[in-house]
PAVO-303459 format. One line per 8 residues: number of its first residue (from 0); their letters; for each residue z, y, x of N, C-alpha, C. Coordinates in nm, 3 decimals. Last residue first. Layout:
NUM	a	Z Y X Z Y X Z Y X ~ ...;
//
This chain:
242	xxxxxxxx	-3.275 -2.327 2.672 -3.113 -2.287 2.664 -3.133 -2.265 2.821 ~ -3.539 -2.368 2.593 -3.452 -2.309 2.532 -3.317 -2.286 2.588 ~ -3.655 -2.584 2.764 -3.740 -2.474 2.757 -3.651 -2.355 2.702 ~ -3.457 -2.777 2.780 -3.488 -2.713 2.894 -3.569 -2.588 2.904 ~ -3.467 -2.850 2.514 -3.320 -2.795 2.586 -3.335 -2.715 2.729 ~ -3.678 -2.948 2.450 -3.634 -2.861 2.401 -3.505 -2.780 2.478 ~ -3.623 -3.207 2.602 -3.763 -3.111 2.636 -3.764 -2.962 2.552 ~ -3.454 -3.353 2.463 -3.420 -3.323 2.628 -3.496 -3.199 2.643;
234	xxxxxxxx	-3.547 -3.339 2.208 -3.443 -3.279 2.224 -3.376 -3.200 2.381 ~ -3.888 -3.338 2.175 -3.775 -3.424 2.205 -3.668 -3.331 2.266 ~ -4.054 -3.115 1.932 -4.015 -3.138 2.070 -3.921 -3.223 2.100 ~ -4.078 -3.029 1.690 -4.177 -3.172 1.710 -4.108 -3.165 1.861 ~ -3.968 -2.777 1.696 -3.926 -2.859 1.579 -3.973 -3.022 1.598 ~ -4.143 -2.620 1.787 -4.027 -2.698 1.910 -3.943 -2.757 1.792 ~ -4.341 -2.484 1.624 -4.398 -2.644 1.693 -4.237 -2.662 1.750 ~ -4.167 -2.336 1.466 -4.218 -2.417 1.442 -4.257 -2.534 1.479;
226	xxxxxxxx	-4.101 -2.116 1.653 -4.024 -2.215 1.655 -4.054 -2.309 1.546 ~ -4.423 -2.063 1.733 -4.285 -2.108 1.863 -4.156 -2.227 1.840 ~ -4.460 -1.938 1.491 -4.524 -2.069 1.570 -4.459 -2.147 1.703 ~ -4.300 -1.710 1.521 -4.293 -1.799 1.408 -4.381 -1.997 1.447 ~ -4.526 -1.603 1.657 -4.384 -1.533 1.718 -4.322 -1.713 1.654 ~ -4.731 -1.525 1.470 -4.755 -1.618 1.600 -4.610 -1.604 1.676 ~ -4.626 -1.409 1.252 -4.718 -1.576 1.237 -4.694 -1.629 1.353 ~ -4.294 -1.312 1.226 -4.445 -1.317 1.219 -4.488 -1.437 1.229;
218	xxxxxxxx	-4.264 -1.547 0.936 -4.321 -1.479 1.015 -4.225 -1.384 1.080 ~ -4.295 -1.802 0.710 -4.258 -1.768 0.817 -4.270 -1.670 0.919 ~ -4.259 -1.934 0.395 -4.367 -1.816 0.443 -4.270 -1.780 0.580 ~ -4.277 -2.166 0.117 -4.248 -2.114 0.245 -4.346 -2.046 0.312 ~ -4.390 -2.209 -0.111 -4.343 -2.265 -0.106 -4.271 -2.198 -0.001 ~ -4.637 -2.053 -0.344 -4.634 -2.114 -0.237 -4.471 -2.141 -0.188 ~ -4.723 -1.650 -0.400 -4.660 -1.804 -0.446 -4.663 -1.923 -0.322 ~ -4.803 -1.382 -0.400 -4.934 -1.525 -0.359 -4.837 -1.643 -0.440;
210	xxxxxxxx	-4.566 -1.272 -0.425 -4.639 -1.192 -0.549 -4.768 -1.370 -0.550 ~ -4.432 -1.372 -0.256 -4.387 -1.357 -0.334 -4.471 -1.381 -0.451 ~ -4.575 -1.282 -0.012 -4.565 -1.414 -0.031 -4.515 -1.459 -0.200 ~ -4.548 -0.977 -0.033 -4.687 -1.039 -0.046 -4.689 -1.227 -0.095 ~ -4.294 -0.927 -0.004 -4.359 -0.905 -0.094 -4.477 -0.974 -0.144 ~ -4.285 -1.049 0.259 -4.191 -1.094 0.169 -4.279 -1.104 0.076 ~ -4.399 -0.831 0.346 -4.481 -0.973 0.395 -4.427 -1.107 0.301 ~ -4.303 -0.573 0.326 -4.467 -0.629 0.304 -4.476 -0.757 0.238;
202	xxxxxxxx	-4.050 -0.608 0.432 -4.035 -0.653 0.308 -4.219 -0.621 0.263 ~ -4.144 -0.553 0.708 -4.091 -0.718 0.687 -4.112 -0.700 0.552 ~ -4.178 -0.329 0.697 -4.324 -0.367 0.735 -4.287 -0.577 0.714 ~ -3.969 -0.197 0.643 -4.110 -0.182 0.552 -4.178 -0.283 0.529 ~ -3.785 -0.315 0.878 -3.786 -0.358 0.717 -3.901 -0.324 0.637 ~ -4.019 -0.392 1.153 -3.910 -0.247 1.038 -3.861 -0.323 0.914 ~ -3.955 -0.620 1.380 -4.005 -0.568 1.281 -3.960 -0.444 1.176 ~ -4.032 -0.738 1.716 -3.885 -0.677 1.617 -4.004 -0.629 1.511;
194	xxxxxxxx	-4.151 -0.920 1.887 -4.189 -0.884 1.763 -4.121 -0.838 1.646 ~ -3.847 -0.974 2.078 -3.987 -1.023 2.059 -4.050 -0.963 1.903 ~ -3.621 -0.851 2.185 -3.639 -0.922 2.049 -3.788 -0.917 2.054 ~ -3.327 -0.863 2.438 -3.484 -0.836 2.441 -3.545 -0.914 2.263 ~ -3.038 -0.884 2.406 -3.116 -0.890 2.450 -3.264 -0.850 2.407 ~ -2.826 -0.737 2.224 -2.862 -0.695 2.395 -2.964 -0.723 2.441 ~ -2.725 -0.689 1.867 -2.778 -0.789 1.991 -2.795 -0.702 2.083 ~ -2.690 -0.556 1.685 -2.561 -0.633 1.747 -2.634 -0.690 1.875;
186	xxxxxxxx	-2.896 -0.475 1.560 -2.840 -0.403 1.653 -2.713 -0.430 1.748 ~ -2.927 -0.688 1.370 -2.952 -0.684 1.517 -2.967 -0.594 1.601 ~ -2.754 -0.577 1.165 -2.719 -0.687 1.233 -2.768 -0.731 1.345 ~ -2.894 -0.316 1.087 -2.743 -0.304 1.151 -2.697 -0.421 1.198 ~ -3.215 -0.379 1.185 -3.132 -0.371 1.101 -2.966 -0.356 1.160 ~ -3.530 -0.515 1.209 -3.451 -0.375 1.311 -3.362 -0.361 1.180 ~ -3.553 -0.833 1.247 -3.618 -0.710 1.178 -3.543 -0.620 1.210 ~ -3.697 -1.112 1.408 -3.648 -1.041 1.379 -3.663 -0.886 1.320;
178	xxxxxxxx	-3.855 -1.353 1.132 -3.814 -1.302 1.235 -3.752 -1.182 1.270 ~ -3.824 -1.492 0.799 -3.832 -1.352 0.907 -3.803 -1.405 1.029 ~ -3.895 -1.741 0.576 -3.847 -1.709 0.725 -3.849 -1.602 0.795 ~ -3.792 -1.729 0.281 -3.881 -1.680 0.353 -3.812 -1.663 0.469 ~ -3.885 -1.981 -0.004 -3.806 -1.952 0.107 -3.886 -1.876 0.200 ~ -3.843 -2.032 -0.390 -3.953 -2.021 -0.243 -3.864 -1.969 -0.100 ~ -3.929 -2.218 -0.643 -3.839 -2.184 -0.547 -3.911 -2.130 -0.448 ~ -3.964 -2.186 -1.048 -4.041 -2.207 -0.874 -3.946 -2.177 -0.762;
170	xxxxxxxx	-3.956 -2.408 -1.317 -3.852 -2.309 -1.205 -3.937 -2.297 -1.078 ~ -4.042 -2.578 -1.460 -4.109 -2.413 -1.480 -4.029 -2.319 -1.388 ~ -4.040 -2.854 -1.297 -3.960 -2.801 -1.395 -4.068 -2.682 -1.391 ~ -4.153 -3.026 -1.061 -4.200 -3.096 -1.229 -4.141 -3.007 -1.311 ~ -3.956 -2.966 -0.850 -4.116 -2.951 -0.863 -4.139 -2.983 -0.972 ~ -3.699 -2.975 -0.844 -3.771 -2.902 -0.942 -3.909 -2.859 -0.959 ~ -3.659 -3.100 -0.647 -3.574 -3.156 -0.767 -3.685 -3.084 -0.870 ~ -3.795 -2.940 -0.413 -3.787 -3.113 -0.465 -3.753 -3.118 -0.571;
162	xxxxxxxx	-3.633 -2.698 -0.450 -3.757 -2.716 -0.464 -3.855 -2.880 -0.541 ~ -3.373 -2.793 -0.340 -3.400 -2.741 -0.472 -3.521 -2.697 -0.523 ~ -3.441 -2.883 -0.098 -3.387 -2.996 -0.187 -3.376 -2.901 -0.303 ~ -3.510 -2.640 0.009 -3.619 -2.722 -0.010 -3.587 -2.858 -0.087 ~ -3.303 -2.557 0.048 -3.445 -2.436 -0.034 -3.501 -2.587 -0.087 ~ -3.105 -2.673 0.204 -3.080 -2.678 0.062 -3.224 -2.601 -0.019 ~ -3.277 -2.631 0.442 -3.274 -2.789 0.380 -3.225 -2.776 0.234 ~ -3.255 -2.377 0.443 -3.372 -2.394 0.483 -3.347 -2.532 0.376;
154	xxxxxxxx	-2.928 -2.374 0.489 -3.028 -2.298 0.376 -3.154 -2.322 0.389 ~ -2.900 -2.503 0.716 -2.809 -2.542 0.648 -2.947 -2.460 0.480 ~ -3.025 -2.303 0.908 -3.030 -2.414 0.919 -3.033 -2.512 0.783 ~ -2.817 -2.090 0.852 -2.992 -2.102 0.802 -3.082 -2.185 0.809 ~ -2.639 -2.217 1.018 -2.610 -2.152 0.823 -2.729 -2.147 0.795 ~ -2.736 -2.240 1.262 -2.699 -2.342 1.130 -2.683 -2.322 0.994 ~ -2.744 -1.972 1.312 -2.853 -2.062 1.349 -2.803 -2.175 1.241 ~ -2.483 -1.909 1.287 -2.565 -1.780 1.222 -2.704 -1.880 1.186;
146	xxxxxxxx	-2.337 -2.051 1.402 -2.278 -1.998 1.314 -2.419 -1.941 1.223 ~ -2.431 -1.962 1.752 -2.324 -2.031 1.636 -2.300 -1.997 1.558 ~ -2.613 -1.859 1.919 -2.682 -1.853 1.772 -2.560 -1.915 1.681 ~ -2.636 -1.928 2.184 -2.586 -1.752 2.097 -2.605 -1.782 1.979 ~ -2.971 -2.105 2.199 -2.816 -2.038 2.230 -2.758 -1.902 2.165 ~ -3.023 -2.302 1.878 -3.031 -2.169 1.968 -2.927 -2.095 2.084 ~ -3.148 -2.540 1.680 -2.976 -2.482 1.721 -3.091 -2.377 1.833 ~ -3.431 -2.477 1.492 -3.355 -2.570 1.567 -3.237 -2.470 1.640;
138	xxxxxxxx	-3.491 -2.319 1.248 -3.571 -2.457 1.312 -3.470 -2.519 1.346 ~ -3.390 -2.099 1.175 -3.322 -2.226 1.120 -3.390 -2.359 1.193 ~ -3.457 -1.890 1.277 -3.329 -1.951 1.333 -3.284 -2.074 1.329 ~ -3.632 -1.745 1.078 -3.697 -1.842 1.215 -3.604 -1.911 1.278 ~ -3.428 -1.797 0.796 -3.450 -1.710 0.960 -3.583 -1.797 1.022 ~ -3.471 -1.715 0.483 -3.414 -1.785 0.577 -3.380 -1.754 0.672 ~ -3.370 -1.610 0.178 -3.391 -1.568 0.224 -3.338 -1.627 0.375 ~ -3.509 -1.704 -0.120 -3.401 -1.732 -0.046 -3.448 -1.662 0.030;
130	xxxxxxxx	-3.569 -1.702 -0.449 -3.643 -1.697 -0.350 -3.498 -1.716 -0.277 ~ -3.672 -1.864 -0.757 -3.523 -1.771 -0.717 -3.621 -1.825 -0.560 ~ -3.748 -1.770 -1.116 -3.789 -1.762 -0.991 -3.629 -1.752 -0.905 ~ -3.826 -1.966 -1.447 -3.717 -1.869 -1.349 -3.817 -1.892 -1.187 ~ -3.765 -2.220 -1.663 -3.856 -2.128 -1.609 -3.708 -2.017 -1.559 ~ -3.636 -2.390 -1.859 -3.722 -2.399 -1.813 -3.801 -2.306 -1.732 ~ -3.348 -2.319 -1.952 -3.487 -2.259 -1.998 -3.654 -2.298 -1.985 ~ -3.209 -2.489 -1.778 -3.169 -2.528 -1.927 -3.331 -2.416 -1.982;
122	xxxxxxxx	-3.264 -2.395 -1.567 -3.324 -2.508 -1.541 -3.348 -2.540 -1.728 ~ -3.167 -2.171 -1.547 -3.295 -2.163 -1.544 -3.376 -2.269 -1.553 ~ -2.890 -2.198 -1.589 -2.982 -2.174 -1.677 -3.127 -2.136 -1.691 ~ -2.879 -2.339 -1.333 -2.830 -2.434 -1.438 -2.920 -2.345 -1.552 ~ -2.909 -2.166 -1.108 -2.995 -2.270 -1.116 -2.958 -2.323 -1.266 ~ -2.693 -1.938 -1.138 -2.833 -1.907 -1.158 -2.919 -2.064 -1.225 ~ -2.472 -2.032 -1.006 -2.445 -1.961 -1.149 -2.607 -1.910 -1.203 ~ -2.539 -2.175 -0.829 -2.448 -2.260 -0.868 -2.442 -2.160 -1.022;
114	xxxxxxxx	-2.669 -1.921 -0.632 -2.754 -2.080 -0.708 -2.649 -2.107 -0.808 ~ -2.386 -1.867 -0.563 -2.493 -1.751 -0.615 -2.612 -1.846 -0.693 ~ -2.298 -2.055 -0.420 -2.244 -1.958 -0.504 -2.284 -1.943 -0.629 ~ -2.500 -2.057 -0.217 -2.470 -2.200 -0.286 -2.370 -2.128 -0.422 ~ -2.473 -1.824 -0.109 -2.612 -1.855 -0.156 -2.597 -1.999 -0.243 ~ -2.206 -1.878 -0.006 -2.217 -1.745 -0.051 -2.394 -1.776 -0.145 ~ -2.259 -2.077 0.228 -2.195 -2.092 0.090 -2.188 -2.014 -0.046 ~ -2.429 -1.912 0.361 -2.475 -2.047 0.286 -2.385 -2.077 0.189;
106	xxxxxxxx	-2.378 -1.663 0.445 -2.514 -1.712 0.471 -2.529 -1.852 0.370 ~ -2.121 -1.646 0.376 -2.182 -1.549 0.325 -2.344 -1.623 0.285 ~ -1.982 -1.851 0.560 -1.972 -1.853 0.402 -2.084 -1.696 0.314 ~ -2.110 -1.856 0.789 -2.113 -1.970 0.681 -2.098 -1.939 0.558 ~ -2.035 -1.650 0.895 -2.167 -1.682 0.895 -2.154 -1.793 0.789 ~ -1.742 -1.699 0.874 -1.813 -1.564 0.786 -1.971 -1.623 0.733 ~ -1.668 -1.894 1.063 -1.660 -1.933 0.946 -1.739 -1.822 0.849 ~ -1.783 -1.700 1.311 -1.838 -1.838 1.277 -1.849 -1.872 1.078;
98	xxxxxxxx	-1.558 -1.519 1.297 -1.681 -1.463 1.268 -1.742 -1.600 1.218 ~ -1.303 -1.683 1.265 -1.352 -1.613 1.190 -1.481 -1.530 1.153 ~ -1.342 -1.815 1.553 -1.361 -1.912 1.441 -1.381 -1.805 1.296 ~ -1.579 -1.748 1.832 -1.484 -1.666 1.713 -1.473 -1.712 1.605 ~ -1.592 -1.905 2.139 -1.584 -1.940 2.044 -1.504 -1.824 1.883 ~ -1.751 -1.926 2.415 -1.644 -1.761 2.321 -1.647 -1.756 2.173 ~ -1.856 -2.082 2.470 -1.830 -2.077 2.509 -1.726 -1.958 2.490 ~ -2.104 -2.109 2.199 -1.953 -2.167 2.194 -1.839 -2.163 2.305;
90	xxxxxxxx	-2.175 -1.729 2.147 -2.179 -1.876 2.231 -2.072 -1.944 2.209 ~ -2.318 -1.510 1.906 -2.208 -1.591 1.914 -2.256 -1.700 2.024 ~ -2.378 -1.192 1.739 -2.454 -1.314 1.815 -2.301 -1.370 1.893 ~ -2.370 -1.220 1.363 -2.326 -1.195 1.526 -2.316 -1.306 1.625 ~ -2.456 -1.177 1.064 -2.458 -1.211 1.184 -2.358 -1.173 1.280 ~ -2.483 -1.212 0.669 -2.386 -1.192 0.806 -2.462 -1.257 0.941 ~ -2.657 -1.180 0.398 -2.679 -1.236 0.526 -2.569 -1.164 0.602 ~ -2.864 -1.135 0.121 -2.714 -1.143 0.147 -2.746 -1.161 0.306;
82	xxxxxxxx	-3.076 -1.242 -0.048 -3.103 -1.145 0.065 -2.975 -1.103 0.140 ~ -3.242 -1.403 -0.285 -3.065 -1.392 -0.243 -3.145 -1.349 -0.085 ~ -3.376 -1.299 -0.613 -3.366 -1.324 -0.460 -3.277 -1.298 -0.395 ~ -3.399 -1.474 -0.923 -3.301 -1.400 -0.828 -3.339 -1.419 -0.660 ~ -3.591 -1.347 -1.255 -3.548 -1.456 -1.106 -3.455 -1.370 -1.039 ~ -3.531 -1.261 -1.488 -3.645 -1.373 -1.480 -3.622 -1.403 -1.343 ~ -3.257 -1.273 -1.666 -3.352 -1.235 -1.560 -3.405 -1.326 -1.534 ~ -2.992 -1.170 -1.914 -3.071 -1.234 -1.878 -3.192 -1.197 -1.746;
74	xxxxxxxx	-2.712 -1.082 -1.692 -2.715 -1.103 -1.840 -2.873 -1.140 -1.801 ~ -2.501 -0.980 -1.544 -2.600 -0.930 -1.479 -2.750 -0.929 -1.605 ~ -2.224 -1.047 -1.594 -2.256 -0.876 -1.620 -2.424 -0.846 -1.632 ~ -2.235 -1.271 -1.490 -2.219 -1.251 -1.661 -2.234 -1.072 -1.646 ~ -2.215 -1.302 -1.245 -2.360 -1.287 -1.344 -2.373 -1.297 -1.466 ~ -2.036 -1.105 -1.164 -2.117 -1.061 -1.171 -2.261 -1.105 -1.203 ~ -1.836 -1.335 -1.229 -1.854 -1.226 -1.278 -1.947 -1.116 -1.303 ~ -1.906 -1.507 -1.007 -1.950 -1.562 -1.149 -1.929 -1.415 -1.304;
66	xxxxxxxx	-1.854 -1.415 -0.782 -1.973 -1.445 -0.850 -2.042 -1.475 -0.968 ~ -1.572 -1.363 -0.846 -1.675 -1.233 -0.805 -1.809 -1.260 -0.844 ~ -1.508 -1.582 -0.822 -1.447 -1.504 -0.926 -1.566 -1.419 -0.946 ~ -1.580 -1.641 -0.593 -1.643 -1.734 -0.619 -1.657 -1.669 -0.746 ~ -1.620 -1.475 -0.277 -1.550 -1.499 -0.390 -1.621 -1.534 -0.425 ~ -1.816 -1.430 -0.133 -1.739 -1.463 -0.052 -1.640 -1.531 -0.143 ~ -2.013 -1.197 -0.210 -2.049 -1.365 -0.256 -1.955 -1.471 -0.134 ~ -1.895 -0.951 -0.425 -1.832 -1.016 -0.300 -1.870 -1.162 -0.300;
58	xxxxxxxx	-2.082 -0.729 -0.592 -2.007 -0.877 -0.576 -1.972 -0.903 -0.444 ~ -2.185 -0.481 -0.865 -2.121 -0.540 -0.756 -2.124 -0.655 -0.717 ~ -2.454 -0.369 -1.030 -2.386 -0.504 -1.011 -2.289 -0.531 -0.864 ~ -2.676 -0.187 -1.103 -2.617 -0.159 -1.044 -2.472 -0.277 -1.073 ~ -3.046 -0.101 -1.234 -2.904 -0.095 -1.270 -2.797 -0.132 -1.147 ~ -3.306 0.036 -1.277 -3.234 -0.025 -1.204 -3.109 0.017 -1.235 ~ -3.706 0.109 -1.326 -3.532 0.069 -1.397 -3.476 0.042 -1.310 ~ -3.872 0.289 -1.087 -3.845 0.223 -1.202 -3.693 0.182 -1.237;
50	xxxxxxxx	-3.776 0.396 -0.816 -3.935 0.497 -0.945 -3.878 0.437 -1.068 ~ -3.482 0.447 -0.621 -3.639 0.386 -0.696 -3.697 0.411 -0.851 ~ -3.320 0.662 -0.618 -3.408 0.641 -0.558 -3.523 0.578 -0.594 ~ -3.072 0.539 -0.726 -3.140 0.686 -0.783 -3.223 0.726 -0.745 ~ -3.035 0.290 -0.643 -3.081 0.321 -0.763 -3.114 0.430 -0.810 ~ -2.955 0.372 -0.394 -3.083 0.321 -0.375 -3.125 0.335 -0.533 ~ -2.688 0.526 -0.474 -2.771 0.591 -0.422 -2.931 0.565 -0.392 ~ -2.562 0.239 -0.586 -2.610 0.393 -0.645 -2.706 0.452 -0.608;
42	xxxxxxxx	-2.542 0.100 -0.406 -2.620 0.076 -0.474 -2.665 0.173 -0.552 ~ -2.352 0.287 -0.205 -2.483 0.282 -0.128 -2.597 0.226 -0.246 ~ -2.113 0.198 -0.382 -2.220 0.393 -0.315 -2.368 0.347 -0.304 ~ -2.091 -0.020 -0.409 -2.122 0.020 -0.509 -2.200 0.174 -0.483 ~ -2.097 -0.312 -0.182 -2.132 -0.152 -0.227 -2.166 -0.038 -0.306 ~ -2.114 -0.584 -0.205 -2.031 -0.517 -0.226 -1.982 -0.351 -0.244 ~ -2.429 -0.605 -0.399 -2.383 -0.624 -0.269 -2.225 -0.548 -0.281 ~ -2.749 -0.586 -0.594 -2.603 -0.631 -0.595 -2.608 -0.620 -0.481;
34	xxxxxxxx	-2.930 -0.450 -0.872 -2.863 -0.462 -0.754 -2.724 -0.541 -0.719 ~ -3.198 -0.525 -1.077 -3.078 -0.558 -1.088 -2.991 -0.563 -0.924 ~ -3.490 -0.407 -1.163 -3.396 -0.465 -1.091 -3.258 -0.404 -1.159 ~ -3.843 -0.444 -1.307 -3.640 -0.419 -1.349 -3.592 -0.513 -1.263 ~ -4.109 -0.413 -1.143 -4.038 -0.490 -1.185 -3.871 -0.416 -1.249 ~ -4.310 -0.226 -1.040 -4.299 -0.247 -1.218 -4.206 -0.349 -1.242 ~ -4.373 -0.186 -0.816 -4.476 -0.301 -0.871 -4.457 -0.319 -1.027 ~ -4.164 -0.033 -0.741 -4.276 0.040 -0.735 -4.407 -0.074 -0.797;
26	xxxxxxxx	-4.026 -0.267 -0.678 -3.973 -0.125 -0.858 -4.110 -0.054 -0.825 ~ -4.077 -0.353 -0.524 -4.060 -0.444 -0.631 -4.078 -0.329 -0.778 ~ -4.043 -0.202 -0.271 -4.149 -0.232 -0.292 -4.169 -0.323 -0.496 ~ -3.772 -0.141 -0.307 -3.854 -0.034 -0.295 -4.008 -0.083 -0.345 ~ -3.639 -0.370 -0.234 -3.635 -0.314 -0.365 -3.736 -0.197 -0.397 ~ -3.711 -0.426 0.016 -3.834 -0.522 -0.110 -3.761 -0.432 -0.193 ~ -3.585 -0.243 0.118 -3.682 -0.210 0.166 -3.753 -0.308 0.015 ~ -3.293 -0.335 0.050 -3.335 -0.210 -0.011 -3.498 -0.194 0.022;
18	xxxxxxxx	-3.316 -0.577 0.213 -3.269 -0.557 0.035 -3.367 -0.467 0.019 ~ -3.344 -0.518 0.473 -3.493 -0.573 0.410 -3.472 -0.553 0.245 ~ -3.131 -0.236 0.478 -3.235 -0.362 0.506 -3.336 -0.406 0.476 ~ -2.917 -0.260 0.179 -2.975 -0.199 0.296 -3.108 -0.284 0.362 ~ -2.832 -0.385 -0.063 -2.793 -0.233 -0.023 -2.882 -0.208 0.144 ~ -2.884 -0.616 -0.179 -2.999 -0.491 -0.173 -2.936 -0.356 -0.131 ~ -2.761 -0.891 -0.222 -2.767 -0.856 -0.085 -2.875 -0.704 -0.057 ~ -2.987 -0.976 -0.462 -2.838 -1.030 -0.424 -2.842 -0.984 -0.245;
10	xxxxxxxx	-3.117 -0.879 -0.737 -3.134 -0.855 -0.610 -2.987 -0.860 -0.539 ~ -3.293 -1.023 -0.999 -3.173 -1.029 -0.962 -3.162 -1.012 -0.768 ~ -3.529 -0.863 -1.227 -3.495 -0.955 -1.116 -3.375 -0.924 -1.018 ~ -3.752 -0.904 -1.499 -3.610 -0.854 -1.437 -3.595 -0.956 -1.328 ~ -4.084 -0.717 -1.546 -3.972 -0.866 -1.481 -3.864 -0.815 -1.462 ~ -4.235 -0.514 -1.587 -4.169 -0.596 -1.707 -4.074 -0.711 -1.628 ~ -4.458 -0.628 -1.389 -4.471 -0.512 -1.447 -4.351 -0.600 -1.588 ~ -4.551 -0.836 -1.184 -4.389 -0.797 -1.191 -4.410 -0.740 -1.301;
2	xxx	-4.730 -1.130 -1.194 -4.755 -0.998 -1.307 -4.577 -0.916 -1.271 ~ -4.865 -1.337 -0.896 -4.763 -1.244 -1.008 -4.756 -1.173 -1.061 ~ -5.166 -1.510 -0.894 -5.093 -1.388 -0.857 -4.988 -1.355 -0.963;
//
C-alpha cells in the first residue's frame, strides 16, 4: 500500500472532472499537489478548496514551450498523473479534421509532451510514479469514436511500452481505464451511456488502484468486460456486434 502523507504530485489536467475529484481525494490522503491545466481561475479556486498544500502551474499541453515551462516551475515530485483529455463524439462520415487533430494532440501527443519532460529524471533518480489516464475506448476502434478511440488507443500501447522498459527501474507506471463519467465532455454525447459514473465515485476507484499498485485498472468491472473480451473477437465478428 502507498504512504501519500508528504508526496508531491504532479496533477496534469486538475481543473475539473475526475482532475479535481482525485485532487480532492489525494490532498485529503496527505499528499502535496501540484495543479495544472490551462486555467489559472478555476486552479485557484480548487486550490483554496483542498485541506492540504497546493500550489498552482499553468500549461497548454498543446505547446511544447508551455510544457517544458511548466516543469521547470513545477521543480521536484514524486509522480505525475496525466488526466488532460479532449473529446467529441465524431463519425468519419462528418469528418472534423480540427476536432480529430485536437483529440490527438491533447490526448496523446500532449501526454507524450508531458512524459518527454518527466520520464528522463525519474529514470536518472531512479524512482517516481506517473499514472495515465486511458478509456475503455482504447480496446478497439468504435463508431463515433474518431479521434478520441485511437488517441487512447495510441496511450494504452505507449503506458505499457513505458512500463516494459522500466520494469527493472524504481519508476512504476500505471494506466487507468474509466468508463464513462458525467463530465462537460460527455455531455457532448446523445446517446444512452451505460454505467455513467460521478467523478466522486470514478476518482474512488482511481484512487484505490493507485494507493493497491499494479499495472492497469479498468472499470467499471462488468461494463469494462465487454470491451475487454471483443479485444479476442475476429474483426468480421466484431463489426457486426459493434457498428
Amino acid at each position: 500500500m502507498r504512504d501519500w502523507n508528504g508526496k508531491r504530485y504532479w496533477l496534469v489536467g486538475a481543473s475539473e472532472g475526475l482532475g479535481r475529484a482525485l485532487a480532492m481525494k489525494m490532498s485529503r490522503a496527505g499528499a502535496e499537489l501540484v495543479l495544472s491545466a490551462r486555467s489559472a481561475e478555476r486552479l485557484q479556486d480548487l486550490a483554496a478548496e483542498l485541506p492540504g498544500r497546493a500550489t498552482v502551474v499553468t500549461i497548454d499541453i498543446a505547446d511544447r514551450e508551455s510544457v517544458k515551462a511548466a516543469r521547470a516551475e513545477v521543480g521536484e515530485i514524486d509522480g505525475m498523473i496525466f488526466l488532460a483529455g479532449a473529446y467529441w463524439p465524431l463519425s468519419a462520415k462528418n469528418w472534423d479534421a480540427e476536432a480529430v487533430e485536437t483529440m490527438f494532440d491533447v490526448n496523446l501527443t500532449g501526454a507524450a509532451r508531458v512524459l518527454g519532460e518527466v520520464v528522463p529524471g525519474f529514470v536518472e533518480r531512479d524512482r517516481g510514479h506517473i499514472v495515465l489516464t486511458g478509456s475503455l475506448s482504447g480496446f478497439r476502434g468504435l463508431p463515433g469514436a474518431i479521434g478520441y478511440a485511437a488517441s487512447k488507443a495510441g496511450l494504452y500501447s505507449l503506458a505499457e511500452s513505458i512500463d516494459g522498459d522500466l520494469k527493472d527501474t524504481g519508476v512504476e507506471v500505471q494506466l487507468v481505464n474509466p468508463g464513462f463519467i458525467k463530465t462537460r465532455l460527455t455531455d457532448k454525447n446523445e446517446f444512452k451511456m451505460p454505467f455513467i459514473m460521478e467523478p466522486e465515485a470514478a476518482a474512488d476507484v482511481f484512487f484505490e488502484h493507485m494507493t493497491a499498485g499494479g499495472f492497469v485498472r479498468s472499470f467499471p468491472t462488468l461494463f469494462s468486460l465487454v470491451f475487454r473480451l471483443s479485444a479476442f473477437l475476429p474483426h468480421g465478428i466484431y463489426r457486426r456486434l459493434f457498428f
